[in-house]
C-alpha positions in Angstrom: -11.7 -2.1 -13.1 -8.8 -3.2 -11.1 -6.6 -1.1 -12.2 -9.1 2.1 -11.9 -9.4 0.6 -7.8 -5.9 0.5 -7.4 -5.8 4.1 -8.3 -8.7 5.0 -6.0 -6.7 3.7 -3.1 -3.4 5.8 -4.0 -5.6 8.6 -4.3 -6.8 8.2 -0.7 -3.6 7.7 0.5 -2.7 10.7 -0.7 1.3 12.0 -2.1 2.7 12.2 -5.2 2.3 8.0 -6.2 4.9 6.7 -8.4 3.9 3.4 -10.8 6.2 1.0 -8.3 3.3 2.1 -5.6 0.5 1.1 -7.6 2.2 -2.3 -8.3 2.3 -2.2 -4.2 -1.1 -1.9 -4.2 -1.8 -4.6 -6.5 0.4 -6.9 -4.4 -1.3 -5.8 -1.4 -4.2 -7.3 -2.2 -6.7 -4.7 -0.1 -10.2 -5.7 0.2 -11.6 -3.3 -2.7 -9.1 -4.4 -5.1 -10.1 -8.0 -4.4 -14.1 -7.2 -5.1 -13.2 -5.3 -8.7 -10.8 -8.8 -9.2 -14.5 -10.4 -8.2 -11.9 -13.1 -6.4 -14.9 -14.7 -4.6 -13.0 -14.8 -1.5 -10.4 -16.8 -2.8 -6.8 -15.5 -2.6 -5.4 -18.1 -5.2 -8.2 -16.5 -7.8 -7.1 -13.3 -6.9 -3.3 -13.8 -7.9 -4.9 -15.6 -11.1 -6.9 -12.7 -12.4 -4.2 -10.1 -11.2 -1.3 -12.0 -12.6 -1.2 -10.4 -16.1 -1.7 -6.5 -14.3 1.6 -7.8 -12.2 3.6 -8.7 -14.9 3.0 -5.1 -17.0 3.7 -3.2 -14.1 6.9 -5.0 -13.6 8.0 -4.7 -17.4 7.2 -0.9 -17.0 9.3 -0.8 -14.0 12.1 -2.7 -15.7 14.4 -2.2 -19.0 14.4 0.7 -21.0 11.7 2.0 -19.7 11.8 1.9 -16.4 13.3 5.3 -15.6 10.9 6.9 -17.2 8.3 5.6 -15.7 9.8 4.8 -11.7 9.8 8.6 -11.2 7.6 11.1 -10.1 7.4 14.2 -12.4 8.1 17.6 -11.2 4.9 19.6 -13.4 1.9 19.7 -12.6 -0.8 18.6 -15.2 -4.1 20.7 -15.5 -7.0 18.3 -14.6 -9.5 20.3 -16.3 -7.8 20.1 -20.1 -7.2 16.9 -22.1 -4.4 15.2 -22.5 -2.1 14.2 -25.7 0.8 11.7 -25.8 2.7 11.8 -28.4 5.8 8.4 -29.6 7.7 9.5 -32.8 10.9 7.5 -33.5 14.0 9.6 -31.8 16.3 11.4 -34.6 19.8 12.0 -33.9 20.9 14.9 -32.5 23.7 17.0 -31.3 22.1 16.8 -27.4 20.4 13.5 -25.8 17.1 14.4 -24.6 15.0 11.5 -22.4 11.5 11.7 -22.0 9.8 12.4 -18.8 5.8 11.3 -18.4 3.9 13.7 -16.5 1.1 12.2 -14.7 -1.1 14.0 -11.6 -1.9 11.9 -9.0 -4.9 9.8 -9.4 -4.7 9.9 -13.4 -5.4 6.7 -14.9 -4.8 8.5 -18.9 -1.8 8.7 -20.9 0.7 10.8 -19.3 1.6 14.1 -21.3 5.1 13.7 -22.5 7.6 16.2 -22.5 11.5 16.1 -22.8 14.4 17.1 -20.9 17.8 17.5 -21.5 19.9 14.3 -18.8 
């Protein structure tokens, strides 16, 4: 529920939102995020019940994974087809590929995956 209001608001704001905006968000603490965190007017409750959303953001922005995931994508997704992420352990090869998410603005799914050469 939080996390679906979060996305709401970078949707209205409009641009191409990268996952270190909706961590903004989060930290912002805007007045619809704070009625799906039902924080009952209490700023203290709404770090409580945020805290855990905070800390996955931040490992998704950090580590391994974080370039993948700090970035926005250059292709487009088509909103009106599903979606389908694929993780297979990485076999050696001749050329390093890196993965590259590709999310639309305002999709709250698995990103579709596809790879390109660094």
């Amino acid at each position: 529920m939080i996390l679906d209001a979060a996305v709401r608001i970078l949707e209205e704001r409009g641009g191409s939102p990268v996952l270190a905006d909706l961590l903004e968000v989060v930290r912002e603490a805007p007045p619809e995020l704070r009625a799906a965190a039902l924080d009952r007017g209490s700023m203290e409750r709404y770090l409580e019940v945020t805290e855990n959303l905070e800390a996955s953001l931040m490992a998704l922005l950090s580590g391994r994974l974080g370039g993948i995931f700090a970035a926005a994508t250059t292709t487009p997704m088509m909103m009106d087809r599903s979606v389908v992420s694929m993780c297979r352990p990485h076999r050696p090869s001749p050329v390093t590929y890196r993965p590259q998410p590709c999310w639309p603005p305002g999709h709250t799914g698995s990103p579709r995956w596809k790879f390109l050469k660094p």
